[in-house]
Gaussian input, Z-matrix of N, CA and C with variables (Angstrom, degrees):
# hf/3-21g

backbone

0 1
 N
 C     1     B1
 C     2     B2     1     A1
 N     3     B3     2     A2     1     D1
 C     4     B4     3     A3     2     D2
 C     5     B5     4     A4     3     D3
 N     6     B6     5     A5     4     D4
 C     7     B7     6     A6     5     D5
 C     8     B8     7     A7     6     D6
 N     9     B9     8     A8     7     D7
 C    10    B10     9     A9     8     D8
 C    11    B11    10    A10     9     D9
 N    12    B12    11    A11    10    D10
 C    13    B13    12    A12    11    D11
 C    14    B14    13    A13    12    D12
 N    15    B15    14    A14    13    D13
 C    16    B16    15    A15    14    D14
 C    17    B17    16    A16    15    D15
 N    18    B18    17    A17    16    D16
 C    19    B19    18    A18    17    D17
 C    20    B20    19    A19    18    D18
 N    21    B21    20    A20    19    D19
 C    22    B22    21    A21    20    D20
 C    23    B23    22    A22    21    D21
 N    24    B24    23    A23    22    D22
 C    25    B25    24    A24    23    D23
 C    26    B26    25    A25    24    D24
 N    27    B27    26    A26    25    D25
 C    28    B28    27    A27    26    D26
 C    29    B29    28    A28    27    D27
 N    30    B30    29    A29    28    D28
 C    31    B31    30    A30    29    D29
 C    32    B32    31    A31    30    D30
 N    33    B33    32    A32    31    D31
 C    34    B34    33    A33    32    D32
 C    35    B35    34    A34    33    D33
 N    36    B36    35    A35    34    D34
 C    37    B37    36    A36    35    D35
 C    38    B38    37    A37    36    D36
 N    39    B39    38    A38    37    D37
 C    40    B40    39    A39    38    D38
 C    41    B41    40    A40    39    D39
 N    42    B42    41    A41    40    D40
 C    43    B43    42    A42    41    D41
 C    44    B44    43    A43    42    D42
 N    45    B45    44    A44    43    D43
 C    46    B46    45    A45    44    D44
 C    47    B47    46    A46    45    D45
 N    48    B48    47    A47    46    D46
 C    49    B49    48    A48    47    D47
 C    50    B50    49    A49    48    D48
 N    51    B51    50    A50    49    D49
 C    52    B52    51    A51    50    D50
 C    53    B53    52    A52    51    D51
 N    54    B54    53    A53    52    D52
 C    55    B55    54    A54    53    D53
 C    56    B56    55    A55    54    D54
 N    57    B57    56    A56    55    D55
 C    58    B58    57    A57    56    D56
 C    59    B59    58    A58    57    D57
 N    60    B60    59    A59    58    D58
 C    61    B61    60    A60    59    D59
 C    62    B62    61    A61    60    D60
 N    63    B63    62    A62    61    D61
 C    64    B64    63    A63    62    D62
 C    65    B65    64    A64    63    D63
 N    66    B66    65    A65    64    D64
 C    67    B67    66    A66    65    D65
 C    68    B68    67    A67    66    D66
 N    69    B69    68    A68    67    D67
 C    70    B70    69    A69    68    D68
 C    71    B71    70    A70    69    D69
 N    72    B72    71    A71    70    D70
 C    73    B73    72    A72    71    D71
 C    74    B74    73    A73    72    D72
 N    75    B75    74    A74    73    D73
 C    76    B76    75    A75    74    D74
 C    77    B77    76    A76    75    D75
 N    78    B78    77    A77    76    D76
 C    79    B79    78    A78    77    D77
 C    80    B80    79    A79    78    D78
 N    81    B81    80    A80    79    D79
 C    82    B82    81    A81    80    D80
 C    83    B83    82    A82    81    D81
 N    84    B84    83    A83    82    D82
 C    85    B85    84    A84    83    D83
 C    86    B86    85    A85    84    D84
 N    87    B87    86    A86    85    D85
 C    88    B88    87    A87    86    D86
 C    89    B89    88    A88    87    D87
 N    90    B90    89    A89    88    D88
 C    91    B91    90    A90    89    D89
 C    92    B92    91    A91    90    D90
 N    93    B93    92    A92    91    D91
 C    94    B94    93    A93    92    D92
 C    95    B95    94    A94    93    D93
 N    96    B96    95    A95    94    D94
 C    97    B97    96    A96    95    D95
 C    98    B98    97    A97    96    D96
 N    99    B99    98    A98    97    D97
 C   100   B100    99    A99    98    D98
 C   101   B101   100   A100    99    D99
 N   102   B102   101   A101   100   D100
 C   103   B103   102   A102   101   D101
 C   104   B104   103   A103   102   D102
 N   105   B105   104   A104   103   D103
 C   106   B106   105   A105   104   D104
 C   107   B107   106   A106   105   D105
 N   108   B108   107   A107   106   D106
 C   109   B109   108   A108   107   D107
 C   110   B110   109   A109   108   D108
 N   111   B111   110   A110   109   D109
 C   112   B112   111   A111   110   D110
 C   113   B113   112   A112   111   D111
 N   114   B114   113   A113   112   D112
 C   115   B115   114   A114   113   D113
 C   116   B116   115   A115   114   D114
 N   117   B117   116   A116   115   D115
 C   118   B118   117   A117   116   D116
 C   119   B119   118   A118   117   D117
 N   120   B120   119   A119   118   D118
 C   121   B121   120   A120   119   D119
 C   122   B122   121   A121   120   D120
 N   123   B123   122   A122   121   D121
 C   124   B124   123   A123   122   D122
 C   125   B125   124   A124   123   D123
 N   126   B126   125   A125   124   D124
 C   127   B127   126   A126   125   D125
 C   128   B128   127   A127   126   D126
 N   129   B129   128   A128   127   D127
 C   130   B130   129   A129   128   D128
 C   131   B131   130   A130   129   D129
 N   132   B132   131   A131   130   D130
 C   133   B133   132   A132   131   D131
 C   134   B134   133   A133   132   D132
 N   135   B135   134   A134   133   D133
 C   136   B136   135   A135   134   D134
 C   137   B137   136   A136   135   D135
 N   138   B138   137   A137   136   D136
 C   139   B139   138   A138   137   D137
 C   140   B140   139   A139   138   D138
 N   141   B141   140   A140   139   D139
 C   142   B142   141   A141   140   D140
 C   143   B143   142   A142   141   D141
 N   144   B144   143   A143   142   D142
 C   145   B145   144   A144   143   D143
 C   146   B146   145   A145   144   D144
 N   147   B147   146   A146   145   D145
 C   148   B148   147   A147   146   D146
 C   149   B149   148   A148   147   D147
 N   150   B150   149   A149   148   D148
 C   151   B151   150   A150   149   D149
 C   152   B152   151   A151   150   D150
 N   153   B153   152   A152   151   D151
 C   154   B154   153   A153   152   D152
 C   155   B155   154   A154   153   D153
 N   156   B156   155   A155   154   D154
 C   157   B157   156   A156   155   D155
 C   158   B158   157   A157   156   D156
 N   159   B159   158   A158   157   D157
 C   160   B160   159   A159   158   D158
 C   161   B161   160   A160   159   D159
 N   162   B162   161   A161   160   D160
 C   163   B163   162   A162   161   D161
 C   164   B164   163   A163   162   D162
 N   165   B165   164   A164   163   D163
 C   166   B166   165   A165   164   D164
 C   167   B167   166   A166   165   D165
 N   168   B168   167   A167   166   D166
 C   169   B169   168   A168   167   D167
 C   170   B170   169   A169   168   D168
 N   171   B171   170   A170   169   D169
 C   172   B172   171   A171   170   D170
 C   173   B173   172   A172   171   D171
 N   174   B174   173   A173   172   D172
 C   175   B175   174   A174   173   D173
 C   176   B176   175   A175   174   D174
 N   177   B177   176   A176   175   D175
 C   178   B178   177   A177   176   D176
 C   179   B179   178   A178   177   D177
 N   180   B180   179   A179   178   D178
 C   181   B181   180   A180   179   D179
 C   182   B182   181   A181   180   D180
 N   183   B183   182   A182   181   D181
 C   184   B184   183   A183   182   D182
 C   185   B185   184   A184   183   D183
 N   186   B186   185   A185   184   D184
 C   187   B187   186   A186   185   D185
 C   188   B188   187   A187   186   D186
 N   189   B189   188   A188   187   D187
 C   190   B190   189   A189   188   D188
 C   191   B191   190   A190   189   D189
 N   192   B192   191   A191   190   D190
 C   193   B193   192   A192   191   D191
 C   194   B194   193   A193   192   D192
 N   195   B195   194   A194   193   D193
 C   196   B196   195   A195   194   D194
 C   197   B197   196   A196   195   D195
 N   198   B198   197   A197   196   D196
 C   199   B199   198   A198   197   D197
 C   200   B200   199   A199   198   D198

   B1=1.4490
   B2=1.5251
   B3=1.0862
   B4=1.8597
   B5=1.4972
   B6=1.3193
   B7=1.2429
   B8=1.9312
   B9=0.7587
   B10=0.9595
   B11=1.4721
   B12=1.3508
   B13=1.6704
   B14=1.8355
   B15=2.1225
   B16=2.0069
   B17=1.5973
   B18=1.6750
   B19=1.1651
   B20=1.1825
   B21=1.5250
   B22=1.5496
   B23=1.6038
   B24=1.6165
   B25=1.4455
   B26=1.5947
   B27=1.3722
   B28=1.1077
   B29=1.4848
   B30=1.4789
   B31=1.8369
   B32=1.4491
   B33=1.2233
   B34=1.3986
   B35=1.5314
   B36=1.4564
   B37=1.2744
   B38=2.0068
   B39=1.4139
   B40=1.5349
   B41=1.3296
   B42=1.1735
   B43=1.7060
   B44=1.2757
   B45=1.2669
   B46=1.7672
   B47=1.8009
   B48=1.2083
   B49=1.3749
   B50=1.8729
   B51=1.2920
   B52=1.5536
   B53=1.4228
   B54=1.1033
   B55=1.5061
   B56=1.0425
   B57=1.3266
   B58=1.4852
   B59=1.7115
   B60=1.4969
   B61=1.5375
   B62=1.2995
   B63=1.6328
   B64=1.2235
   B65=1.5065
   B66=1.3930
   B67=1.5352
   B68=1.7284
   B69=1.4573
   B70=1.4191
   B71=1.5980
   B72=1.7236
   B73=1.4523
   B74=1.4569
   B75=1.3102
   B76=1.7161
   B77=1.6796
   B78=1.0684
   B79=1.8007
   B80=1.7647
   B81=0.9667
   B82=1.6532
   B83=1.6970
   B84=1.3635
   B85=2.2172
   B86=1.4562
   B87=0.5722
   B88=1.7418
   B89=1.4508
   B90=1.1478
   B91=1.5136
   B92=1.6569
   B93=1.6934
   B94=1.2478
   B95=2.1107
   B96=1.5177
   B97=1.2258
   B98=1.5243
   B99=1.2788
   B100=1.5526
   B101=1.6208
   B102=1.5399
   B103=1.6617
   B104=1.4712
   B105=1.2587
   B106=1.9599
   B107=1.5173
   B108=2.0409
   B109=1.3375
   B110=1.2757
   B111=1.1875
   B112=1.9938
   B113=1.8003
   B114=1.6292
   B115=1.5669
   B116=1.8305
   B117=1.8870
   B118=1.6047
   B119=1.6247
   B120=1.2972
   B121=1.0291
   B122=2.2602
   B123=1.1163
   B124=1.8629
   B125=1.9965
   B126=1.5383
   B127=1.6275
   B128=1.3450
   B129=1.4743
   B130=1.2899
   B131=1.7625
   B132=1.2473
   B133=1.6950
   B134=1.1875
   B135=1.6213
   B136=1.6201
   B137=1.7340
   B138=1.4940
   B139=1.0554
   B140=0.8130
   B141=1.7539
   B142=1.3442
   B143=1.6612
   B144=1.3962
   B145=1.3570
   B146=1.4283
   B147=1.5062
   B148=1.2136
   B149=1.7429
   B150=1.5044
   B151=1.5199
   B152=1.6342
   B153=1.5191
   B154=1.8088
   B155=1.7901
   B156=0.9346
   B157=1.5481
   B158=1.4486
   B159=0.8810
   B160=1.2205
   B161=1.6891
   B162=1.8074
   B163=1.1392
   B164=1.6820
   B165=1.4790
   B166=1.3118
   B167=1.9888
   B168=1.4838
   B169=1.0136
   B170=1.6767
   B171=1.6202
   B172=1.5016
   B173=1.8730
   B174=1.6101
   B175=1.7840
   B176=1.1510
   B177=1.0683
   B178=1.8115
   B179=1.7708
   B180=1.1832
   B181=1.2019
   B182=1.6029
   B183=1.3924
   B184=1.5827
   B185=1.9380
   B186=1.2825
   B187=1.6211
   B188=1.9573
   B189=1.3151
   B190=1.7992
   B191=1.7818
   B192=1.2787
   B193=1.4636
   B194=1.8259
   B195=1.7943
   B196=1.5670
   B197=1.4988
   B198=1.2276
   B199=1.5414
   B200=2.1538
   A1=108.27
   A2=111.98
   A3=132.88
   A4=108.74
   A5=143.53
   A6=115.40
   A7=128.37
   A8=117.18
   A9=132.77
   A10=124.89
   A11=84.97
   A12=123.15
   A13=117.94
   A14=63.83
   A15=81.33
   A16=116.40
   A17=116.52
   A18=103.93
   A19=126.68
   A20=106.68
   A21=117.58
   A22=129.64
   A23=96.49
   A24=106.26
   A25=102.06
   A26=110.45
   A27=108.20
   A28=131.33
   A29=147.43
   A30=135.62
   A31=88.15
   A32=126.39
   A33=140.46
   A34=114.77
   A35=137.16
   A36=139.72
   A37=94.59
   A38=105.80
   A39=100.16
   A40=109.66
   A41=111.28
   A42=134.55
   A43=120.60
   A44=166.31
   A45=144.91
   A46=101.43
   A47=88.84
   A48=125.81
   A49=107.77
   A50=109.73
   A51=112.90
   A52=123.25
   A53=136.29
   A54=126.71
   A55=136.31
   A56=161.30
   A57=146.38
   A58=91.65
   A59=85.46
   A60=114.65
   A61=133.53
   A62=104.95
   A63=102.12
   A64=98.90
   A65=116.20
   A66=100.95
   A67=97.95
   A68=128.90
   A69=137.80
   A70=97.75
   A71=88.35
   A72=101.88
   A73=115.83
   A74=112.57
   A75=118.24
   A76=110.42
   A77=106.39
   A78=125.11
   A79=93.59
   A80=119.55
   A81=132.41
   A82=92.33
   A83=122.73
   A84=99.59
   A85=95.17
   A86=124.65
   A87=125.22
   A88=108.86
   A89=131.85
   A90=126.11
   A91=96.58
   A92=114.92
   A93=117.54
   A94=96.23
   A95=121.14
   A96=125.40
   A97=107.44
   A98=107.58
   A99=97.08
   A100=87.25
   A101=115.09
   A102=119.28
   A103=93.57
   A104=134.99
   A105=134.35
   A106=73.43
   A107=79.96
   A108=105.36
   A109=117.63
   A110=124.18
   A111=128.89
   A112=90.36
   A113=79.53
   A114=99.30
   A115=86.44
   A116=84.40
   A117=102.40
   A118=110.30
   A119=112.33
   A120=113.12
   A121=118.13
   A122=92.92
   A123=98.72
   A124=95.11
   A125=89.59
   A126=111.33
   A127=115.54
   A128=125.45
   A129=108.76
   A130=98.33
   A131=97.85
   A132=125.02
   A133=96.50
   A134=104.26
   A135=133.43
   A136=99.39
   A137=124.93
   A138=108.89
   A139=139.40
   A140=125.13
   A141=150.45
   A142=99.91
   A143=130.69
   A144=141.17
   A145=115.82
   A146=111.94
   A147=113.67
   A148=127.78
   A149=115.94
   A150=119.99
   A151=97.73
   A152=78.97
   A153=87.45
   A154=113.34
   A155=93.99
   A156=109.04
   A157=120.15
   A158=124.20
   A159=110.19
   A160=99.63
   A161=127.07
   A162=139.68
   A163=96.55
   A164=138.67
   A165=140.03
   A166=94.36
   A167=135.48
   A168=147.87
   A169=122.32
   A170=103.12
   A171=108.64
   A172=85.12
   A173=94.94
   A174=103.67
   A175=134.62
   A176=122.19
   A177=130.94
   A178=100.30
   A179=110.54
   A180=109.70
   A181=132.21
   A182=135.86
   A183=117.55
   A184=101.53
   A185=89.07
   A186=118.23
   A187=98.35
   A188=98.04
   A189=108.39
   A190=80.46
   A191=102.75
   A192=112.54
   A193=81.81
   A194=88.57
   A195=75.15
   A196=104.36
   A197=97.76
   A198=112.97
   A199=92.39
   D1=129.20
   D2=164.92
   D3=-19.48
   D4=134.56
   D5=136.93
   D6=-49.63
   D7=-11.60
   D8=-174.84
   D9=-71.01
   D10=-60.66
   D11=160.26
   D12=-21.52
   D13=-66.17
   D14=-171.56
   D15=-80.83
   D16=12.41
   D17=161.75
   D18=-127.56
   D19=-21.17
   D20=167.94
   D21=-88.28
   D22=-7.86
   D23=-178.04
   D24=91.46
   D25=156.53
   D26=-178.91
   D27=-87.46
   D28=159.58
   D29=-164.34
   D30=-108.46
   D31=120.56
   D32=167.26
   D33=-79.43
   D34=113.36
   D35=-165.95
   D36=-128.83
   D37=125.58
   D38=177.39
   D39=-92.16
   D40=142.12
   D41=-151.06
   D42=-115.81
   D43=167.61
   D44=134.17
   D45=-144.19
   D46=146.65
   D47=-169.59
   D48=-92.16
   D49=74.85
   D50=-170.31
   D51=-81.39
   D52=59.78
   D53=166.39
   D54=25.23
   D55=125.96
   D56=155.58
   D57=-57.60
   D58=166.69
   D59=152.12
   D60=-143.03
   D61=153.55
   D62=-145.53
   D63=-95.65
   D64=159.36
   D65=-175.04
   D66=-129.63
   D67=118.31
   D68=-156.91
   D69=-148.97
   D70=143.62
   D71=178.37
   D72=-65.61
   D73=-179.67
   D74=164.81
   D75=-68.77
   D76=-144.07
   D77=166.31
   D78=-99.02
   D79=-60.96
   D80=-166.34
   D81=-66.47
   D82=-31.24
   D83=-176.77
   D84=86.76
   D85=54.42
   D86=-174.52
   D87=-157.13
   D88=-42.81
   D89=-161.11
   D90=-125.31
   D91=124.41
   D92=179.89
   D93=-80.96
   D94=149.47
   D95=173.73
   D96=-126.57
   D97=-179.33
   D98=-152.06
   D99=-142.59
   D100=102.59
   D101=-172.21
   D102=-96.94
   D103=119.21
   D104=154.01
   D105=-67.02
   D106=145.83
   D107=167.43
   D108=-95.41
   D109=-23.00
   D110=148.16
   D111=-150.04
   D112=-160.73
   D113=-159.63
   D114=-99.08
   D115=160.38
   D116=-176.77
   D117=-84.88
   D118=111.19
   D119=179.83
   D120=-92.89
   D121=147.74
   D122=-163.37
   D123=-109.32
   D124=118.94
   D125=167.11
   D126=-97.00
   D127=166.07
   D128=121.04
   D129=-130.96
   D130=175.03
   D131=-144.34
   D132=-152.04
   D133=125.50
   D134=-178.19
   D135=-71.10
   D136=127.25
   D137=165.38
   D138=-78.02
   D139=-4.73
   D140=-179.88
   D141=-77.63
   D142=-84.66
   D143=-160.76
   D144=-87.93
   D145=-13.26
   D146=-169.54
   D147=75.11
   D148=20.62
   D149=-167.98
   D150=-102.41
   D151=132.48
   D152=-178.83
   D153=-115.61
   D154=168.67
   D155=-169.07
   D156=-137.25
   D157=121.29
   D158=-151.84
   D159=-102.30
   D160=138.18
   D161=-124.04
   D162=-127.21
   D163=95.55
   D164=-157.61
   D165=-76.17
   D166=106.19
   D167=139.77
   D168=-19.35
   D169=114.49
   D170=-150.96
   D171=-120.32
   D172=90.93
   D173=170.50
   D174=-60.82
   D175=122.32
   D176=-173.79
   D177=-49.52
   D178=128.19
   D179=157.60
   D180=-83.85
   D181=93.19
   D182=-154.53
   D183=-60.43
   D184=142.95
   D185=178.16
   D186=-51.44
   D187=162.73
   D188=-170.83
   D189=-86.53
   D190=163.96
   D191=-173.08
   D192=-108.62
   D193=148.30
   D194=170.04
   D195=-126.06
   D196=175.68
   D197=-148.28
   D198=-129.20

């Protein structure tokens, strides 16, 4: 931890962890496909020390359709 850190508290900056992807033919050689190599994971990250934390993703619920 920073000196910094330990007296001012730490600056929280949100971060994400993006995957490559892989880019592969079909069976037939014809159609490029698109494999993620895992899932995108969401930080945030001290800008001082660099300590991350990792940030639990809060999903939109879609609205009731109305009728």
């Amino acid at each position: 931890m920073n000196f910094f850190c330990r007296i001012l508290g730490h600056t929280w900056t949100p971060v994400t962890d993006n995957p490559k992807i892989s880019w592969n033919t079909n069976d037939e050689g014809l159609v490029l496909t698109a494999r993620p190599a895992g899932e995108v994971r969401f930080y945030d990250e001290c800008l001082r020390c660099r300590e991350r934390r990792e940030v639990q993703v809060k999903r939109r619920v879609p609205a009731p359709s109305a009728k």
